[in-house]
LOMIMI-138902 format. One record per residue (C-alpha): residue number from 1; residue in three letters; chain; z, x, y. Coordinates in steps of 0.02 Angstrom, whole numbers. Example, Ala and Ser with C-alpha at 12.3 -4.5 7.8 and 13.67 -1.06 7.14 Angstrom:
// LOMIMI-138902
<pt 1,ALA,A,<390,615,-225>>
<pt 2,SER,A,<357,684,-53>>
//
This chain:
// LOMIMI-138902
<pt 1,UNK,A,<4045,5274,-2001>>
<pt 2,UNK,A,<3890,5170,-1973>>
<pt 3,UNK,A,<3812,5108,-2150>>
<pt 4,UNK,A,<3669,5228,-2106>>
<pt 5,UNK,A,<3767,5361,-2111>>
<pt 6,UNK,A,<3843,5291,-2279>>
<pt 7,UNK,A,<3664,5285,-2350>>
<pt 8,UNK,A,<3630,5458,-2286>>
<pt 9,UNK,A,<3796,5530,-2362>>
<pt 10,UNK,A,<3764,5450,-2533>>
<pt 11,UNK,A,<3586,5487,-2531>>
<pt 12,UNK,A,<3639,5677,-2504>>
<pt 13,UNK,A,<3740,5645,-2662>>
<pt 14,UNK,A,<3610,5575,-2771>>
<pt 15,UNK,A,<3498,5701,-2718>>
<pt 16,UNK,A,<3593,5856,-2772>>
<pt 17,UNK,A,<3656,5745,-2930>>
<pt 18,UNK,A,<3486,5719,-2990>>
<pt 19,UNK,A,<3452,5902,-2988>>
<pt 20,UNK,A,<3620,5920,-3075>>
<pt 21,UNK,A,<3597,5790,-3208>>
<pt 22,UNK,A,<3415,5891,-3242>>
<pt 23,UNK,A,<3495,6042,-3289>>
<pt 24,UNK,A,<3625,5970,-3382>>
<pt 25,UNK,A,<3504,5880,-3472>>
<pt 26,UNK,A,<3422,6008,-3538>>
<pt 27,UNK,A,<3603,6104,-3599>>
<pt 28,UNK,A,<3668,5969,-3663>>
<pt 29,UNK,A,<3519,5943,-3792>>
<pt 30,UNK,A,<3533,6138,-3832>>
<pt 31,UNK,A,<3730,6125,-3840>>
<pt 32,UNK,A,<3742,5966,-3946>>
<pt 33,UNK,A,<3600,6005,-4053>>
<pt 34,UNK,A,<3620,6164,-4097>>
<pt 35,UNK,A,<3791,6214,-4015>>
<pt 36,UNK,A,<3697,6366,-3922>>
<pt 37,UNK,A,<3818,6368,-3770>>
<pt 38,UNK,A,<3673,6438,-3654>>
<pt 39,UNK,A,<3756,6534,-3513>>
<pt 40,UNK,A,<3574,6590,-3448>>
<pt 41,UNK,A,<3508,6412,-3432>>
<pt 42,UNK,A,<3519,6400,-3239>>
<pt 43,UNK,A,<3410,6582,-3246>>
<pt 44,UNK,A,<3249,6476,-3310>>
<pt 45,UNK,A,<3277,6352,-3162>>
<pt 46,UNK,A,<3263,6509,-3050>>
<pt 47,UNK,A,<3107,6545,-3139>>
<pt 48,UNK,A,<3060,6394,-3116>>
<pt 49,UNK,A,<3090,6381,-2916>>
<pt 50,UNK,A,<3001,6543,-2898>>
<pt 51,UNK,A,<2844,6516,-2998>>
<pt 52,UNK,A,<2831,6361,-2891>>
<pt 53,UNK,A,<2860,6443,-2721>>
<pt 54,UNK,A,<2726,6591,-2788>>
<pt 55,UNK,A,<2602,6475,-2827>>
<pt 56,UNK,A,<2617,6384,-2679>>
<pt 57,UNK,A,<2627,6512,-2559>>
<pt 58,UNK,A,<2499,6653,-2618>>
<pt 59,UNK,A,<2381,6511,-2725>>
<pt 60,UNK,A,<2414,6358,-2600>>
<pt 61,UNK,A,<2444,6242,-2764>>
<pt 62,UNK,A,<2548,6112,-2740>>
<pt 63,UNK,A,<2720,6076,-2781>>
<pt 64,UNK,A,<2686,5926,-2876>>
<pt 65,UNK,A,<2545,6007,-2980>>
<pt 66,UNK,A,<2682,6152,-3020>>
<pt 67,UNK,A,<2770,6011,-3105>>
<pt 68,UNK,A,<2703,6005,-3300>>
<pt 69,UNK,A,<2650,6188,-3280>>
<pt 70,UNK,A,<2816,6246,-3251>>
<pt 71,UNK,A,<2902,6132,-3405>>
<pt 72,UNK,A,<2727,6209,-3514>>
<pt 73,UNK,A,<2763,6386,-3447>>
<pt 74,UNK,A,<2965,6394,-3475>>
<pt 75,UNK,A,<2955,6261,-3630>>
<pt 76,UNK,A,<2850,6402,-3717>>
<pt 77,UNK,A,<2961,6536,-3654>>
<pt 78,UNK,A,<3100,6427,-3757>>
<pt 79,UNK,A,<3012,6431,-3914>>
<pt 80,UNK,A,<2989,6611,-3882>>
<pt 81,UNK,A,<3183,6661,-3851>>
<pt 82,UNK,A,<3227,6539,-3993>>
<pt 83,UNK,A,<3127,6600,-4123>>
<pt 84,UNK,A,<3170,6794,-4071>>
<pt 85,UNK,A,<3325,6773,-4038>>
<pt 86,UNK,A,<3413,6608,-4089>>
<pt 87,UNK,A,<3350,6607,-4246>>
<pt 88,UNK,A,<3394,6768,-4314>>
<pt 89,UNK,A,<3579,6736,-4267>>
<pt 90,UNK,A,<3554,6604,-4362>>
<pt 91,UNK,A,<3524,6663,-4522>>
<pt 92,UNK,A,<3629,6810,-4502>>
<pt 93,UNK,A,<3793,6724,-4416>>
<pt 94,UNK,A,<3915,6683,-4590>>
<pt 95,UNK,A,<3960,6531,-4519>>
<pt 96,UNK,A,<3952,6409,-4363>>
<pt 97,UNK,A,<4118,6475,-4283>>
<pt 98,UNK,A,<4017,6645,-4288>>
<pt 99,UNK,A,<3859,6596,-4216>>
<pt 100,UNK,A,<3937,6503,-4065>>
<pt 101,UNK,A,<4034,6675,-4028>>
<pt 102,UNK,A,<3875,6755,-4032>>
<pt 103,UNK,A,<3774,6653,-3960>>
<pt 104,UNK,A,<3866,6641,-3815>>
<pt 105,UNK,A,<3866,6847,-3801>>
<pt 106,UNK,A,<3685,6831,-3798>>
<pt 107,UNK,A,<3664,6689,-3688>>
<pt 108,UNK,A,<3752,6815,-3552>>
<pt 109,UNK,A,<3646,6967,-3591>>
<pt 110,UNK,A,<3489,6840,-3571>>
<pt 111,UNK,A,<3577,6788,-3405>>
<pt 112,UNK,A,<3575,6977,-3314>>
<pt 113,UNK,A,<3406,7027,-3398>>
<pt 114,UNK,A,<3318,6863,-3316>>
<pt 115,UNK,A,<3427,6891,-3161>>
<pt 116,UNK,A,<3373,7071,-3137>>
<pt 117,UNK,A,<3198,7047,-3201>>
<pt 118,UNK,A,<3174,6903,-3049>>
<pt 119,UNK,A,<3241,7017,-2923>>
<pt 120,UNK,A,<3141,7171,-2971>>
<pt 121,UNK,A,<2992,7069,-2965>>
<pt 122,UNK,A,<3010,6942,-2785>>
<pt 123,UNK,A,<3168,7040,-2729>>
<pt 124,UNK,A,<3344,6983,-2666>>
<pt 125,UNK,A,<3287,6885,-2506>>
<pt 126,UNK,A,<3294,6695,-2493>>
<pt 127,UNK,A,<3128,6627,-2491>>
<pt 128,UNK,A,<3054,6460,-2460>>
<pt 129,UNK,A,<2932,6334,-2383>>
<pt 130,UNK,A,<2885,6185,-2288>>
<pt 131,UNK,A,<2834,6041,-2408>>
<pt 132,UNK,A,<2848,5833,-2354>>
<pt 133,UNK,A,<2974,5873,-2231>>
<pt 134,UNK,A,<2926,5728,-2111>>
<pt 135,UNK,A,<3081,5610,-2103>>
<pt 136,UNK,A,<3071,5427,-2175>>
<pt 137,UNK,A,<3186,5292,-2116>>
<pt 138,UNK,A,<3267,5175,-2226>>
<pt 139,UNK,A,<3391,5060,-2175>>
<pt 140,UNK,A,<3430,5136,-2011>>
<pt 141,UNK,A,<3435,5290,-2106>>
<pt 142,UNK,A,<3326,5444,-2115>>
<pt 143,UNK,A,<3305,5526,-2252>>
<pt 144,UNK,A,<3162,5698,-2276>>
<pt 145,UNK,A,<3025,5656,-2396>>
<pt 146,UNK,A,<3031,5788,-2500>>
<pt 147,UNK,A,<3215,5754,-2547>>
<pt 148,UNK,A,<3170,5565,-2574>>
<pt 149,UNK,A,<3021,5627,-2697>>
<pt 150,UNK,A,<3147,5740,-2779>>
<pt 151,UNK,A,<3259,5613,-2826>>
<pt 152,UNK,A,<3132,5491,-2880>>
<pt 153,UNK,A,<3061,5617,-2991>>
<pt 154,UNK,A,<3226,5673,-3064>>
<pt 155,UNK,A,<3279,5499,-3095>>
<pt 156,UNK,A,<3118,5475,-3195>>
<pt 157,UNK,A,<3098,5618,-3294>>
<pt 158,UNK,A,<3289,5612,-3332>>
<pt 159,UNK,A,<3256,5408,-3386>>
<pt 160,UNK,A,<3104,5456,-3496>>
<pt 161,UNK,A,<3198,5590,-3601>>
<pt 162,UNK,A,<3336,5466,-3631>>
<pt 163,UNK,A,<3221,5347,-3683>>
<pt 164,UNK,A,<3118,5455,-3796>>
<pt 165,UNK,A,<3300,5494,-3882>>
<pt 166,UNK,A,<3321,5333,-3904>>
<pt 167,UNK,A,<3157,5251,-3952>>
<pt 168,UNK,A,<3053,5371,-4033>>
<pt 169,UNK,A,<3083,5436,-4219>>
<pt 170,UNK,A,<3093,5613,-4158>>
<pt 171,UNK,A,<3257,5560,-4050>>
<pt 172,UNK,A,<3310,5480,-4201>>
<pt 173,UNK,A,<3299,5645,-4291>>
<pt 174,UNK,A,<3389,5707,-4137>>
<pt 175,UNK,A,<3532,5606,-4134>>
<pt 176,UNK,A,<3556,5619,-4302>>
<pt 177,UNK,A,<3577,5797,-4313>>
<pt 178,UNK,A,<3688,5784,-4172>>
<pt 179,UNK,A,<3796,5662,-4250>>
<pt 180,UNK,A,<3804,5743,-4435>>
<pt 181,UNK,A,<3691,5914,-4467>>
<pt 182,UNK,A,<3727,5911,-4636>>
<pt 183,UNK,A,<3687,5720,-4659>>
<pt 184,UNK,A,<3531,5729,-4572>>
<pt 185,UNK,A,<3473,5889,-4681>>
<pt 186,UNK,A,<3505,5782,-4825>>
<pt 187,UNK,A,<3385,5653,-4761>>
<pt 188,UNK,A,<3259,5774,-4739>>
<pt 189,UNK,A,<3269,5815,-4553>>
<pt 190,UNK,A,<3174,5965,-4521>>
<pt 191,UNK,A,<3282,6093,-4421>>
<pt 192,UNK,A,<3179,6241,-4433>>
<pt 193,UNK,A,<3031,6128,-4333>>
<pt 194,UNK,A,<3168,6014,-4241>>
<pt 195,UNK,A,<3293,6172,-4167>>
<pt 196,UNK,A,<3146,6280,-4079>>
<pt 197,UNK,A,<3060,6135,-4015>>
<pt 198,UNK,A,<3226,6047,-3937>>
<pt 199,UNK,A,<3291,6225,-3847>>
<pt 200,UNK,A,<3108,6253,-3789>>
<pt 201,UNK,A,<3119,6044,-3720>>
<pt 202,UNK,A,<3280,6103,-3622>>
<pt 203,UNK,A,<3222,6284,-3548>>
<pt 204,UNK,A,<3059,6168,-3485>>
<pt 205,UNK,A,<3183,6021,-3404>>
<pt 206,UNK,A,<3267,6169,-3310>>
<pt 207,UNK,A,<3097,6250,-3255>>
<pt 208,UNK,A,<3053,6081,-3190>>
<pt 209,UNK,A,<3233,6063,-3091>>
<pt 210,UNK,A,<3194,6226,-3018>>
<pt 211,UNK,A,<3003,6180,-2958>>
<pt 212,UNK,A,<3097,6030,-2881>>
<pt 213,UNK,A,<3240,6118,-2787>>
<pt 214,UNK,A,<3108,6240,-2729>>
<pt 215,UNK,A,<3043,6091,-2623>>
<pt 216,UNK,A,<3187,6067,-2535>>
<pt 217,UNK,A,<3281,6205,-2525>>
<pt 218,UNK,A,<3296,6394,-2510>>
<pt 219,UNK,A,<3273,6498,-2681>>
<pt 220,UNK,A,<3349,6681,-2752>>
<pt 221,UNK,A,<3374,6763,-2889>>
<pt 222,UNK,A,<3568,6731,-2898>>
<pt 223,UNK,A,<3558,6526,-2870>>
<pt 224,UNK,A,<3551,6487,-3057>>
<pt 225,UNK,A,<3701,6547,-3122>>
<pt 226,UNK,A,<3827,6403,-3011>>
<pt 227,UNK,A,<3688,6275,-3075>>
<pt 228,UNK,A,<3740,6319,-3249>>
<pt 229,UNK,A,<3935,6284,-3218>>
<pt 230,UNK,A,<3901,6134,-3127>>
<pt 231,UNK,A,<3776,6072,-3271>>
<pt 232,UNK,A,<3954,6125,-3400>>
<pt 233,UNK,A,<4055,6021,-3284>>
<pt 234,UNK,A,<3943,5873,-3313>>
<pt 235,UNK,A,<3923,5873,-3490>>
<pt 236,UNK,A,<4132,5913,-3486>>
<pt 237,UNK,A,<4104,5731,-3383>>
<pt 238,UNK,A,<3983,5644,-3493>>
<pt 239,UNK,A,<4031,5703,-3667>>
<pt 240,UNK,A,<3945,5846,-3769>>
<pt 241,UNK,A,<3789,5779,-3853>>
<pt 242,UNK,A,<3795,5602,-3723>>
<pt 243,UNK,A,<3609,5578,-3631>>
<pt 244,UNK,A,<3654,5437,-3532>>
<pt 245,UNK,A,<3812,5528,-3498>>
<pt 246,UNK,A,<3766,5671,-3421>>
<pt 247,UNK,A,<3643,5602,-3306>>
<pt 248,UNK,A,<3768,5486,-3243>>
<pt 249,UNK,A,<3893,5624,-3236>>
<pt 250,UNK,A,<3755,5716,-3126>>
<pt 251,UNK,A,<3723,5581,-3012>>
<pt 252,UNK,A,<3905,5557,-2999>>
<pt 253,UNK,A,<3953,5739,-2968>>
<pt 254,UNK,A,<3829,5754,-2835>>
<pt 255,UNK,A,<3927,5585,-2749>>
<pt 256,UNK,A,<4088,5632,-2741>>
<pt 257,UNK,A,<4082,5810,-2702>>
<pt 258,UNK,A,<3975,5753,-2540>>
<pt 259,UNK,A,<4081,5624,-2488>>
<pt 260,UNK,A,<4219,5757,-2542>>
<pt 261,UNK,A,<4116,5901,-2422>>
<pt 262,UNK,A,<4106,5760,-2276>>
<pt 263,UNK,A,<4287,5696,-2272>>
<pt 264,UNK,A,<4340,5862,-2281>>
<pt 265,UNK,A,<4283,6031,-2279>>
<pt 266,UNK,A,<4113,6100,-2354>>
<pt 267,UNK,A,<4168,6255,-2434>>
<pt 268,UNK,A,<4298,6154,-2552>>
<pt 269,UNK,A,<4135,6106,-2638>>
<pt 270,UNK,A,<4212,6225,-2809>>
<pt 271,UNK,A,<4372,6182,-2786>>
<pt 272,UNK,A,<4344,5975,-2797>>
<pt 273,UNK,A,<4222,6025,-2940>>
<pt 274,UNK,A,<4338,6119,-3031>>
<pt 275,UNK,A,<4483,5999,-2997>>
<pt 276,UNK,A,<4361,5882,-3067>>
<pt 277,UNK,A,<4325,5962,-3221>>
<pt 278,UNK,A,<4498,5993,-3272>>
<pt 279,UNK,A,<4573,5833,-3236>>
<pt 280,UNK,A,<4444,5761,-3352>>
<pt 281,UNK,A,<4469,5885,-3479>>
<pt 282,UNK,A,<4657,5814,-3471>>
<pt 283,UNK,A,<4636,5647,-3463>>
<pt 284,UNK,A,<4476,5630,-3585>>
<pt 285,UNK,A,<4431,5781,-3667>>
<pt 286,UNK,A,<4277,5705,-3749>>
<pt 287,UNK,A,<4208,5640,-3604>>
<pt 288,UNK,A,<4216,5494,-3515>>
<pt 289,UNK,A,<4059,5427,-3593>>
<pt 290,UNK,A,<4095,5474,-3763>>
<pt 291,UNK,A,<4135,5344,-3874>>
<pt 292,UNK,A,<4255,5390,-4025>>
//
C-alpha cells in the first residue's frame, strides 16, 4: 500500500471514530453520572440527522447552522425526558440497584417510541444530500470535505467538553459526583440542578453527532440503535465515567475496525467489534483508561 492509501485508510478510521467518540460522550456522562444506562441514546442522534437533513432540504439552512440548534433542540428534549421520566424513578426506585433495572426498561421503551415516532413522521426510506463533497488532497491523498469538516468538528467539540470537565467548577461538581455521590452531596453539590442539566448536555452531544453524520452519510430511522452499542463498546474501552477515555476509545475503534474491514472483509465490522469488546472486558474490565 502506498502511504496515501495509509492516510486514506486511517482517515476513514478517524472519521467514523470521531462520530463514535461523540455519542459515547454523551452516554458516558449520563452513565457515570447518574448510572442511567440509556439504551435510546443513539434514537436522539437519529433525531438529530433528520432535523438536519429537513432543514436543509425543505428550508435550504445549512448544515453547519443546524449545528447549536440541534444540541439547543435535543439538549431541551433531555431536560424534558429527565425531569418526566428520570426523575420520578428516582424518587420512587428503593435503591440504586433498583433504579438501574428500571431505568434501563425505560431507556428501551424510549428507544421504540422515538424509533416509531421518526418513521411515522419521514418514513422508512434512506434519505440524504449533497453537502462539501468536492475532494481535497492531502499528502497524495484525497479525502471529501465534508468528512474532513466532520472530523475537525468532532475532535473539537469532543476536546471542549473534556476541558470544561476539567477546568470549570461545574466539571468539578461533575467529577465529583462521579467519583463519590454521597461525598459530593455532603459538600453541597446540587444534584437536583446538576442530574437534568448533565442528561440534557448528553441527548444534545448526540443530536449534534447526528447533524454531522447527516453530512456525510445516508440517514433512517433504524441507524441509531448500532450507534448506541458501539458508543457501550467504547466506554467498555475507555472506562465508565473516563472523558479522555472514551474519545480515545472512539477514535481508536473507528481505526482498527477499518484497517480490520480493509485487510479483511467489510461485513466482519460486528464481529471485530464485539471480539473487541470482550477481550477487553477480560483483560481490563475497568477500562483501559481507568486508573484504579
Amino acid at each position: 500500500m502506498s502511504l496515501g492509501s495509509w492516510l486514506e485508510l486511517i482517515a476513514s478510521g478517524l472519521i467514523t471514530g470521531g462520530v463514535y467518540a461523540l455519542v459515547a460522550l454523551g452516554l458516558n456522562l449520563q452513565y457515570g453520572l447518574m448510572r442511567i444506562l440509556n439504551i435510546a441514546h443513539g434514537e436522539f442522534l437519529m433525531l438529530g440527522a433528520f432535523l438536519t437533513w429537513a432543514a436543509h432540504t425543505t428550508l435550504g439552512l445549512s448544515p453547519l447552522a443546524m449545528i447549536p440548534l440541534a444540541f439547543v433542540l435535543l439538549g431541551a428534549a433531555g431536560l424534558a425526558i429527565h425531569k418526566l421520566v428520570f426523575a420520578k424513578l428516582t424518587r420512587s426506585s428503593p435503591n440504586l440497584d433498583v433504579f438501574e433495572a428500571r431505568g434501563l426498561m425505560v431507556s428501551f421503551g424510549l428507544m421504540f417510541l422515538v424509533q416509531n415516532l421518526a418513521q411515522s413522521v419521514w418514513g422508512g426510506d434512506l434519505r440524504g444530500y449533497d453537502y462539501l463533497t468536492e475532494p481535497v488532497a492531502i499528502g497524495g491523498a484525497q479525502f471529501a470535505a465534508n468528512k474532513l469538516l466532520l472530523l475537525a468538528l468532532a475532535l473539537a467539540i469532543s476536546g471542549a467538553l473534556i476541558a470544561l470537565l476539567r477546568l470549570t467548577l461545574l466539571g468539578k461538581g461533575v467529577r465529583a459526583l462521579m467519583q463519590s455521590p454521597t461525598g459530593a452531596q455532603l459538600v453541597g453539590i446540587d444534584t437536583q440542578k446538576l442530574h437534568p442539566l448533565m442528561f440534557g448536555l448528553g441527548l444534545g452531544l448526540s443530536g449534534v453527532a447526528g447533524c454531522l453524520l447527516s453530512m456525510t452519510y445516508t440517514i433512517s430511522p433504524s441507524m441509531g440503535e448500532p450507534y448506541t452499542v458501539t458508543a457501550l463498546i467504547v466506554i467498555t474501552l475507555g472506562g465508565f465515567g473516563s472523558m479522555t477515555g472514551a474519545l480515545v476509545g472512539g477514535l481508536g475503534l473507528g481505526v482498527i475496525e477499518a484497517l480490520g474491514m480493509h485487510f479483511t472483509n467489510p461485513s466482519l465490522k460486528a464481529l471485530l467489534s464485539y471480539a473487541i469488546f470482550i477481550a477487553v472486558l477480560l483483560w481490563k474490565p475497568n477500562g483501559l483508561f481507568t486508573r484504579k
